[in-house]
C-alpha positions in Angstrom: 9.3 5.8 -39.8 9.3 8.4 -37.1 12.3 8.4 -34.9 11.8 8.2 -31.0 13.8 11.3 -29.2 14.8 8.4 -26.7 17.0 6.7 -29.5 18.4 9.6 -31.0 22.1 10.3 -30.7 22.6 14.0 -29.5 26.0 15.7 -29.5 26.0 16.3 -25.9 29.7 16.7 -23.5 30.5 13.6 -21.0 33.9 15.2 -19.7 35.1 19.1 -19.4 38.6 20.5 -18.0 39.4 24.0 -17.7 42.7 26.2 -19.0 44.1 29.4 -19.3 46.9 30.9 -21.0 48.7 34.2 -21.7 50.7 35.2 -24.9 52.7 37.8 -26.4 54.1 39.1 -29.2 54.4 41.8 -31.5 51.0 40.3 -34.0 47.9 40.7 -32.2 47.0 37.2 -34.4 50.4 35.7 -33.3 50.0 36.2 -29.2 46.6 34.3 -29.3 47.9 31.8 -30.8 50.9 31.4 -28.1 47.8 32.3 -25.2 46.2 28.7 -26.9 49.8 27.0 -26.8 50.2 28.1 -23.1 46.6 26.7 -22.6 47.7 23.7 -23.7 44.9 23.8 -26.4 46.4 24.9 -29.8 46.3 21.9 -31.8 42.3 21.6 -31.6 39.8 23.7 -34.1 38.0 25.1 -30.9 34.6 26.4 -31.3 32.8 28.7 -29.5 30.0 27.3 -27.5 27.8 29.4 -25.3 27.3 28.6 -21.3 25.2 25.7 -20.2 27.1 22.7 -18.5 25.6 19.6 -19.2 23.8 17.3 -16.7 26.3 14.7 -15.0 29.4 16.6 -17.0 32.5 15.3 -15.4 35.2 17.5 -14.4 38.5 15.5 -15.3 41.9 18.0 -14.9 43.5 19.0 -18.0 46.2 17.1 -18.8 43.5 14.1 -18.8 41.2 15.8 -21.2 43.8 17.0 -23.5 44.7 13.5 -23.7 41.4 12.2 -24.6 41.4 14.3 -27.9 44.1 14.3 -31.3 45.1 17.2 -33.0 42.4 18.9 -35.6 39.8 17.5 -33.8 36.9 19.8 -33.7 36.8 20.6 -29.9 33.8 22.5 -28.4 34.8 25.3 -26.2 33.3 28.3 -23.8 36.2 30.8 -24.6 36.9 33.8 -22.8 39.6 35.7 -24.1 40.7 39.4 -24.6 44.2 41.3 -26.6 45.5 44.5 -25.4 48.8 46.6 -26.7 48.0 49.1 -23.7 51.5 48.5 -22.0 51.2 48.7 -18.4 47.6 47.4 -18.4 46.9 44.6 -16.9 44.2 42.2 -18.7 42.3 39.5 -17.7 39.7 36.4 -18.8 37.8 33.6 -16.8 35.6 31.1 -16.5 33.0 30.9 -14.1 31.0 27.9 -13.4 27.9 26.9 -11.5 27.0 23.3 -10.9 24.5 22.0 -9.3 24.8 18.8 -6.9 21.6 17.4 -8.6 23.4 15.5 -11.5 20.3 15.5 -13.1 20.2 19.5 -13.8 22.0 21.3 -16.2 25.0 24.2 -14.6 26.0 27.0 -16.1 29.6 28.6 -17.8 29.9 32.1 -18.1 32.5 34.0 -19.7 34.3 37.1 -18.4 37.2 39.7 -19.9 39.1 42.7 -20.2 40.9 45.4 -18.4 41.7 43.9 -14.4 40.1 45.4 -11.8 40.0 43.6 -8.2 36.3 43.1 -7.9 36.6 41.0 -11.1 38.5 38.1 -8.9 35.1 35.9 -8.6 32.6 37.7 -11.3 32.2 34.8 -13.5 31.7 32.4 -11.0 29.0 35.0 -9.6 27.4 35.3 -13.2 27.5 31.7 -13.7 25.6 31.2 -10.1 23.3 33.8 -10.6 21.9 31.7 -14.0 21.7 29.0 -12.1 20.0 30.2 -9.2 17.0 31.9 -11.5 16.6 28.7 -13.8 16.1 26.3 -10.9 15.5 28.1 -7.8 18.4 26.6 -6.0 20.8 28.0 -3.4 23.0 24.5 -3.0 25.4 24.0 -5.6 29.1 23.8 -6.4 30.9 27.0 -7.7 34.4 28.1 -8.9 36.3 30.3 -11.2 39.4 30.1 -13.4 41.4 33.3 -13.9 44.1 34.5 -15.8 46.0 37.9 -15.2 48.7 38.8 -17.3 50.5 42.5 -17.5 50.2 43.8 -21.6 53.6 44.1 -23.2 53.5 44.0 -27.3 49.9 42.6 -28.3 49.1 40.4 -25.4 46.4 37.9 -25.3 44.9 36.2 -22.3 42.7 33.2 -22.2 40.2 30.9 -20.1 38.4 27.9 -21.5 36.2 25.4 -20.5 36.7 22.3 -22.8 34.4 19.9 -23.3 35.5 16.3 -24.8 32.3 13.6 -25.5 
């Protein structure tokens, strides 16, 4: 018997929050790691998604979203993140997002990281507009980004995460 696409179950995001976090330490491996525990988002196996936001995704803060989810669950992500021992750099990573008021359409997440530089302030949020804009020709829609800035010392990780939980 053929299976109707109506009554199948997909794997598909009701809730997202967003975090960031810095670490550092003297282990490249270690500062992520403390970046994730500053996040608030260590104790999930994250992986990386790429950058649609599903339709009608609600946006719930952090502290609710973490608490919808037990440690070692598998937690889908859109990750930006980047590790510098270049002391007196600073580094950055964030999450841009593009939603569109029709609940029906799909926004977008994008990713963006590295060495800071002002005009960065509002790139993924720009990137993540832009997507949107070209997929459904629309000018009306919510945007924002998370940042996080942090000055290198030792191995320094930053990180910015949109985190979905279904």
């Amino acid at each position: 018997m053929t299976q109707k696409t109506s009554d199948t179950n997909f794997l598909v995001p009701s809730k997202v929050f967003f975090v960031t976090g810095v670490g550092k330490h003297s282990d490249p491996l270690v500062s992520f790691e403390l970046a994730l525990r500053d996040a608030g988002i260590e104790k999930f196996n994250l992986v990386q998604v790429s950058s649609i936001l599903p339709p009608g995704c609600e946006k719930v803060t952090a502290e609710n979203g973490i608490s919808m989810l037990k440690p070692g669950q598998v937690v889908f992500t859109v990750m930006a993140r980047h590790t510098s021992n270049e002391a007196g750099k600073k580094i950055f990573a964030s999450i841009g997002v593009a939603k569109p008021f029709d609940s029906t359409k799909n926004g977008y997440i994008a990713e963006y990281a590295g060495e800071w530089k002002e005009e960065y302030q509002n790139y993924a949020g720009e990137m993540a507009g832009y997507m949107l804009e070209t997929a459904f020709d629309i000018d009306d829609f919510e945007k924002f980004t998370i940042l996080r800035i942090a000055d290198v010392e030792d191995y320094t990780t930053v990180v910015s995460a949109a985190v979905f939980v279904f």
